[in-house]
VOPAGU-2260 file (C-alpha; in pm, 1 decimal, decimal comma):
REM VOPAGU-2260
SITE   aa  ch    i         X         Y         Z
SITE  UNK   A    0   -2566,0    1628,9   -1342,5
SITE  UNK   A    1   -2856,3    1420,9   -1183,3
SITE  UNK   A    2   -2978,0    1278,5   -1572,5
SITE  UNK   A    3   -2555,3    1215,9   -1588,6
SITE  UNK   A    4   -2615,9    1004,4   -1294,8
SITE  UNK   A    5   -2919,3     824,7   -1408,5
SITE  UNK   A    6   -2758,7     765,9   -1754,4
SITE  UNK   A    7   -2493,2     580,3   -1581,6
SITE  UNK   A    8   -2708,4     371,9   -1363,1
SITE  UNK   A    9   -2839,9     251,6   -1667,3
SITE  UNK   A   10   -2507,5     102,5   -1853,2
SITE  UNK   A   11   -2479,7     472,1   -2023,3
SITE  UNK   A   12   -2165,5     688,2   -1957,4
SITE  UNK   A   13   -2199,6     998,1   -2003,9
SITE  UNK   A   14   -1928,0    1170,1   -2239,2
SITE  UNK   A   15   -1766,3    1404,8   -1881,7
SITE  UNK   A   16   -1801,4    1119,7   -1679,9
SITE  UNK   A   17   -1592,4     886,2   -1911,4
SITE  UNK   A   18   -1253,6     924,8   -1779,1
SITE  UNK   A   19   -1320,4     906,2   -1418,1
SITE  UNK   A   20   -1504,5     629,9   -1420,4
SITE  UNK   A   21   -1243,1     419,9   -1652,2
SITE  UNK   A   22    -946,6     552,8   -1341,2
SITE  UNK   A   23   -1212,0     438,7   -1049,3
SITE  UNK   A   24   -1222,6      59,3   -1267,3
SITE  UNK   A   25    -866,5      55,2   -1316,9
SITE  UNK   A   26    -852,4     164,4    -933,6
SITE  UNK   A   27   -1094,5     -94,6    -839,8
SITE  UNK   A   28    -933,5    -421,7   -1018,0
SITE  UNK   A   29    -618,9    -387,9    -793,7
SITE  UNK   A   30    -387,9    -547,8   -1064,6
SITE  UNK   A   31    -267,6    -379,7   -1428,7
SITE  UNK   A   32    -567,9    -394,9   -1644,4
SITE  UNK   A   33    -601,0    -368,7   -2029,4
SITE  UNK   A   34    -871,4    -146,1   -2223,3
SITE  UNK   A   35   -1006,1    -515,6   -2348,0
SITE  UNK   A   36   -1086,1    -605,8   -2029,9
SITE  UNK   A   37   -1286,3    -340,5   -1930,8
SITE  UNK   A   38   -1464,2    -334,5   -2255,4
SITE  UNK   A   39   -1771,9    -521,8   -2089,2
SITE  UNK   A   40   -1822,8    -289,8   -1761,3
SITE  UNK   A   41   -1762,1      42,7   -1944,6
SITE  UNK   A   42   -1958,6     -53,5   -2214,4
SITE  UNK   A   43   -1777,8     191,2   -2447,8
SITE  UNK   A   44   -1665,6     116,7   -2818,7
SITE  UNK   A   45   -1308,6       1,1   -2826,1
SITE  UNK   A   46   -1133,6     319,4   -3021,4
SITE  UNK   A   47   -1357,0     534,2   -2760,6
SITE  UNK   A   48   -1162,5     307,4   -2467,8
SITE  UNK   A   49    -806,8     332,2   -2626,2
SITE  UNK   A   50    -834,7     699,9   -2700,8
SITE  UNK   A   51    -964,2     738,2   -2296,8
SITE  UNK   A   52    -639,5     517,7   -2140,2
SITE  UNK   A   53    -436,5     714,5   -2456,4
SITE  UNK   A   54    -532,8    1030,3   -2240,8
SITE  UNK   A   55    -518,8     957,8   -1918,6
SITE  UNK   A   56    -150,2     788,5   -1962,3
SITE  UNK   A   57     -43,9    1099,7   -2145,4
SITE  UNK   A   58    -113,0    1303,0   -1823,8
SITE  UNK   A   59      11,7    1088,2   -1518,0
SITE  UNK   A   60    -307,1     933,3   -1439,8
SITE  UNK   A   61    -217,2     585,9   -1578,6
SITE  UNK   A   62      80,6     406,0   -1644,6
SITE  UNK   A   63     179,8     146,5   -1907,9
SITE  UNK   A   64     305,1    -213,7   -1703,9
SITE  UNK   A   65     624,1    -381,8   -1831,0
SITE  UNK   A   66     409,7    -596,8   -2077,4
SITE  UNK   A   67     353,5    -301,7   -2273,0
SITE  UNK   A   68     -33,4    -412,1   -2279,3
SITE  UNK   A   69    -218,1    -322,8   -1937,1
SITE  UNK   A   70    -238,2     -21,8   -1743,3
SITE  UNK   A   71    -192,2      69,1   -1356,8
SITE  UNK   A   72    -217,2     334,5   -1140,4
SITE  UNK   A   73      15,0     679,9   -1251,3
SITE  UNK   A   74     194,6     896,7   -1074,3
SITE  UNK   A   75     -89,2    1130,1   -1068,6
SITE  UNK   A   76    -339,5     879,6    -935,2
SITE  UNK   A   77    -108,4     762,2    -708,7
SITE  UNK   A   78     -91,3    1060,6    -560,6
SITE  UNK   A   79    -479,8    1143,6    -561,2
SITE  UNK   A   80    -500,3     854,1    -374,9
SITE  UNK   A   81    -277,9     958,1     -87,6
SITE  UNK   A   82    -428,6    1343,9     -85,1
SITE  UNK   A   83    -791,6    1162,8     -35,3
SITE  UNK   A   84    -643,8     933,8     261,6
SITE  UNK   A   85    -504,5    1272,8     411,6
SITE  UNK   A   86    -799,1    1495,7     359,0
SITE  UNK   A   87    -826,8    1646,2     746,4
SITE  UNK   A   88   -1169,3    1511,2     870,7
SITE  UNK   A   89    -984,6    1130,0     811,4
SITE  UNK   A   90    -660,5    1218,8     912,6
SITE  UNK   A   91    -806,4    1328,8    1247,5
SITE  UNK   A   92    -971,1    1020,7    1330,7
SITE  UNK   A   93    -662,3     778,0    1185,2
SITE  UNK   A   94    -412,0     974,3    1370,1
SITE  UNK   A   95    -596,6     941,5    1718,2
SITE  UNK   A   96    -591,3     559,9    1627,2
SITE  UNK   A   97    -225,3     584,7    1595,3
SITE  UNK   A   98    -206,6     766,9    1866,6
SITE  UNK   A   99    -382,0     530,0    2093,1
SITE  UNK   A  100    -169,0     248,6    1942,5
SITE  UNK   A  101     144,4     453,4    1976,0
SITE  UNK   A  102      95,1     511,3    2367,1
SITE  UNK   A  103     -23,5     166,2    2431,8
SITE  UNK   A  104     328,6     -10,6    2285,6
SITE  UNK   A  105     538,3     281,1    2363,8
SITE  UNK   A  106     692,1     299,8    2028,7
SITE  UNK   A  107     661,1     487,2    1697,8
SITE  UNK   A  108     392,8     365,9    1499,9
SITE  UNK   A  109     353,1     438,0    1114,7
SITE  UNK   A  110      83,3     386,7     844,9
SITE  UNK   A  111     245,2     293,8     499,7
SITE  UNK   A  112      88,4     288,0     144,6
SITE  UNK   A  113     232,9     110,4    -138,2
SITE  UNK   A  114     368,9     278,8    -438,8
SITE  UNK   A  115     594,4     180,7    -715,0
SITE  UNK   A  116     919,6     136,0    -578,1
SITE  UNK   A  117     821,4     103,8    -204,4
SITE  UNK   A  118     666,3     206,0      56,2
SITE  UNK   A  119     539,3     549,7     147,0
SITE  UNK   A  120     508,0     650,4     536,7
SITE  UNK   A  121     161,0     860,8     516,4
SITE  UNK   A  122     108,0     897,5     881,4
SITE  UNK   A  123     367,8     900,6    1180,4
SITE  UNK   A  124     350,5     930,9    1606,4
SITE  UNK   A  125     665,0     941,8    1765,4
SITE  UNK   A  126     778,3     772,6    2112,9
SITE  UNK   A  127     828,7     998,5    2378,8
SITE  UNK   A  128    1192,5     788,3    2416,4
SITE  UNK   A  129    1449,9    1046,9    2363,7
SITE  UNK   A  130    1641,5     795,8    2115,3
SITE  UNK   A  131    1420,3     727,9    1844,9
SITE  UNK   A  132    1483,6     603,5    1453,9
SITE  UNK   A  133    1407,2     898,0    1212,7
SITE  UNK   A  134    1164,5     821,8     895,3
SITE  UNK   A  135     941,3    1104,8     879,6
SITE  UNK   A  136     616,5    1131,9     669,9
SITE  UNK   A  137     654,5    1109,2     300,5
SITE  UNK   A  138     991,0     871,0     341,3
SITE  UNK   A  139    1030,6     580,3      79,9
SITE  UNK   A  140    1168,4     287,8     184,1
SITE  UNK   A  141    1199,2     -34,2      15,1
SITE  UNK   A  142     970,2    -345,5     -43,4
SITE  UNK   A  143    1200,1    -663,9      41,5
SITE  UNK   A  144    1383,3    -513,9     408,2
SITE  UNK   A  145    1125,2    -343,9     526,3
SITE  UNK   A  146     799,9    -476,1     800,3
SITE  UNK   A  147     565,0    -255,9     592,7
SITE  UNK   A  148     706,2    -363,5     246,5
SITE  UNK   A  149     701,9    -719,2     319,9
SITE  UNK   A  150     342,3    -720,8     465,5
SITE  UNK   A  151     229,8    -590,1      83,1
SITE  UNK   A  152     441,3    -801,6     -77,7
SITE  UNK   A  153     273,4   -1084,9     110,2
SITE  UNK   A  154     -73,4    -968,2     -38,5
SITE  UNK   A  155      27,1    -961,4    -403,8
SITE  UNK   A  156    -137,6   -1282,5    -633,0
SITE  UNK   A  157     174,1   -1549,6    -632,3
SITE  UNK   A  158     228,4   -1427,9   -1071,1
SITE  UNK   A  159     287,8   -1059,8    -980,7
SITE  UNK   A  160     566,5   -1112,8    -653,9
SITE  UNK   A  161     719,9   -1361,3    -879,8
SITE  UNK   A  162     714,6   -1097,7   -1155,2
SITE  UNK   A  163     865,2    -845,6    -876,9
SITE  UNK   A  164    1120,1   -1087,9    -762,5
SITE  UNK   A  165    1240,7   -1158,2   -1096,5
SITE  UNK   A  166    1333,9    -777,1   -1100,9
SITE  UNK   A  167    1412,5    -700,3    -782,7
SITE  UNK   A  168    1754,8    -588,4    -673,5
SITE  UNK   A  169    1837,9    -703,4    -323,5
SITE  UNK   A  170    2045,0    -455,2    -218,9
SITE  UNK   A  171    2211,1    -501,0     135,8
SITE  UNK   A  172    2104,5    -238,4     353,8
SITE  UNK   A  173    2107,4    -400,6     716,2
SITE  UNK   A  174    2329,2    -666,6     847,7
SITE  UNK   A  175    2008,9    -962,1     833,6
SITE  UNK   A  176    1874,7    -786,8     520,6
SITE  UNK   A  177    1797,2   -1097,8     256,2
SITE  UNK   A  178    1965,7   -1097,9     -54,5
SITE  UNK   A  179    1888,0   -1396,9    -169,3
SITE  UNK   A  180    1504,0   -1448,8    -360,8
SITE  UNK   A  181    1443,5   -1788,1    -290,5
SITE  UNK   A  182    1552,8   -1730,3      83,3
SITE  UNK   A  183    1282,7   -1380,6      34,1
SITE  UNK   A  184    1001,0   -1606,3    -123,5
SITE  UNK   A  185    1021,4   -1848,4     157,1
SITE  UNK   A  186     993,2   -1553,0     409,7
SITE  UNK   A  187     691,8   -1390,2     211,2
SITE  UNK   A  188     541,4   -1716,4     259,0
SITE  UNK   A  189     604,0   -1715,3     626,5
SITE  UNK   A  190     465,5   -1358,3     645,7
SITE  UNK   A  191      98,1   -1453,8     438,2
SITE  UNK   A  192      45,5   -1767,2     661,6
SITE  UNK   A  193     129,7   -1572,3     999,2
SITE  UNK   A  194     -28,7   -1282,3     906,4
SITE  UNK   A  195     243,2   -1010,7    1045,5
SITE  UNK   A  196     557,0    -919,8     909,1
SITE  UNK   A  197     888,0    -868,8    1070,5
SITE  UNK   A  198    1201,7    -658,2    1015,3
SITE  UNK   A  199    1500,5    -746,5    1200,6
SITE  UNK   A  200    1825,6    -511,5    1143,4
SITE  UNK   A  201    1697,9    -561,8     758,0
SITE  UNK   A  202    1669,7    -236,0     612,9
SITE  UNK   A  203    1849,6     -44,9     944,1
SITE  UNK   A  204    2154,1    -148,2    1143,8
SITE  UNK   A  205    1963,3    -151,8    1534,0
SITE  UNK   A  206    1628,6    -140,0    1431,5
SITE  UNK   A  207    1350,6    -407,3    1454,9
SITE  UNK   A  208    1009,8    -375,6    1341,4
SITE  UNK   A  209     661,1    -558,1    1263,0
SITE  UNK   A  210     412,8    -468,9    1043,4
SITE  UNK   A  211      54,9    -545,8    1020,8
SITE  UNK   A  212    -236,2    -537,3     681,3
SITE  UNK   A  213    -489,8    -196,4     674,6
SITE  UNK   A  214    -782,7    -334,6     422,5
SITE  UNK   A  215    -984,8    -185,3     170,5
SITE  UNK   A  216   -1317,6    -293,7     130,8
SITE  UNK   A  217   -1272,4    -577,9     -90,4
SITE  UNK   A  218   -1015,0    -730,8     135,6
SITE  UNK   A  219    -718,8    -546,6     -47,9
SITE  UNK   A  220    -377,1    -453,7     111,2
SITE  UNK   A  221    -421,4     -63,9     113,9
SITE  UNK   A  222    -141,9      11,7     363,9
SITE  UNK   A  223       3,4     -88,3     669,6
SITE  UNK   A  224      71,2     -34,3    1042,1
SITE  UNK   A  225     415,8     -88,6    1185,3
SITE  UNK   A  226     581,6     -37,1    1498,2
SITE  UNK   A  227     978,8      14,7    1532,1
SITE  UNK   A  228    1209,2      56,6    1792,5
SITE  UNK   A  229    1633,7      46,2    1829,5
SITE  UNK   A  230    1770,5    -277,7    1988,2
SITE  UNK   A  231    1870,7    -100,2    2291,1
SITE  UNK   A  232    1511,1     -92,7    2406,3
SITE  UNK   A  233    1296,5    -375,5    2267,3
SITE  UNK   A  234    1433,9    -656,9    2021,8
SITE  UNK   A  235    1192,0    -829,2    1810,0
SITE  UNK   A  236    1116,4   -1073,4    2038,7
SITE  UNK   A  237     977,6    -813,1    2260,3
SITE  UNK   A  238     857,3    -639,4    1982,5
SITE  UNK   A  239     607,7    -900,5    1845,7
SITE  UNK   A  240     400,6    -933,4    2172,1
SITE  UNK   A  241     234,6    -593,9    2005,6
SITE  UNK   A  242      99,9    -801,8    1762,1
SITE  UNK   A  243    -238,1    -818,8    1888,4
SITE  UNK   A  244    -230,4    -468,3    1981,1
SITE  UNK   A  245    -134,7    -347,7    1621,9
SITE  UNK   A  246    -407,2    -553,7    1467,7
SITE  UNK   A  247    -712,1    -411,6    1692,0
SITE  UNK   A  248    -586,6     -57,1    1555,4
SITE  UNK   A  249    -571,5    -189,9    1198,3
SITE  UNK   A  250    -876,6    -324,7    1171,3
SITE  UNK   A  251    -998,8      14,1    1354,9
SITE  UNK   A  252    -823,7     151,0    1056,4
SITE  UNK   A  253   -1005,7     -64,5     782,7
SITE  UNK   A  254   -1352,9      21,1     928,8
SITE  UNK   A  255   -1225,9     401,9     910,9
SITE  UNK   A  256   -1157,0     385,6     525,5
SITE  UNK   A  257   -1439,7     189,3     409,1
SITE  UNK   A  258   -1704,3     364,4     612,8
């Protein structure tokens, strides 16, 4: 395994190593890549790079974008991903951050991570509030009506959440969710410049939230932090004064995950 290692260092894959490294580059560029483009950092012949993204789409670990061409994330990646960010010695140390946040505010606070079709609650602490809104760990809620979902969307390049929008169905799901994509553009744009997002009686009927951006090291969108509450308590005017206090745990949060 060490001569593996050394063989790599210099520019040589070796044959076991391969497929790993092509998922950790396709991990890495953040956007749908094709076997072309990573013809110059794997340094691999071009059948030998076709057969590798052949194989790893066949089982889960990649999957074909809607140009037919370039290659993101699978299922199966996807969710090796989400088993790493929950492996117990991290969970322990993100959940007393949430914790801490989650006392301070007095609400339920949630970490999100992106997938497909929305966004995945991978962490949760509850309010001690006997009325509280329900969206336990592992819940998938959508992109456009949703704090967390419109904090990601807000970190996509300006060609791939036009290529979203042009697909999107804006389904109504609160009484203030936006249906309309130029009216949802114009709020994305809000979001990016402000740096928070907001969710008010969008995706729930009573519900405000605002989320916050968790980075990876290369100043990616990895997941989120949110707050919620019902109306009856805090509305999102009250809500927002957490702003500050959301960020100090994210970036808390991005120092945990890139240490």
């Amino acid at each position: 395994m060490p001569d593996d290692f050394a063989n790599e260092r210099r520019g040589q894959i070796p044959t076991n190593l391969r497929l790993l490294v092509l998922l950790e580059e396709v991990a890495k560029a953040g956007v749908p890549v094709t076997p072309s483009s990573l013809k110059d950092n794997l340094n691999l012949p071009k059948p030998t790079l076709h057969r590798l993204f052949n194989t790893a789409e066949a089982a889960g670990f990649l999957q074909r974008d809607i140009d037919g061409r370039s290659y993101g994330p699978g299922p199966r990646l996807r969710q090796l991903s989400l088993n790493t960010m929950s492996s117990q010695r991290l969970r322990t140390v993100r959940l007393a951050i949430l914790r801490s946040v989650a006392e301070q505010i007095g609400e339920t606070c949630n970490i999100a991570t992106p997938d497909r079709e929305g966004m995945i609650y991978l962490d949760r602490v509850e309010t001690h509030w006997p009325l509280r809104i329900q969206l336990p760990v592992g819940t998938q809620v959508p992109f456009y009506c949703t704090a967390s979902g419109k904090m990601y969307l807000a970190s996509l390049r300006s060609a791939y959440f036009e290529r979203y929008l042009s697909t999107a169905r804006l389904d109504m799901r609160g009484p203030n969710t936006i249906t309309n994509k130029q009216q949802l553009k114009a709020e994305i744009e809000t979001t990016r410049k402000r740096g928070y997002s907001t969710d008010n009686e969008e995706f729930m009927e009573g519900m405000a939230a605002i989320a916050v951006p968790i980075f990876d090291d290369r100043k990616r969108v990895v997941s989120t932090l949110s707050v919620h509450a019902p109306l009856q308590r805090r509305d999102l005017v009250e809500l927002s004064k957490n702003v500050e206090a959301l960020k100090t745990a994210a970036h808390e949060l991005t120092e945990l995950i890139n240490s």
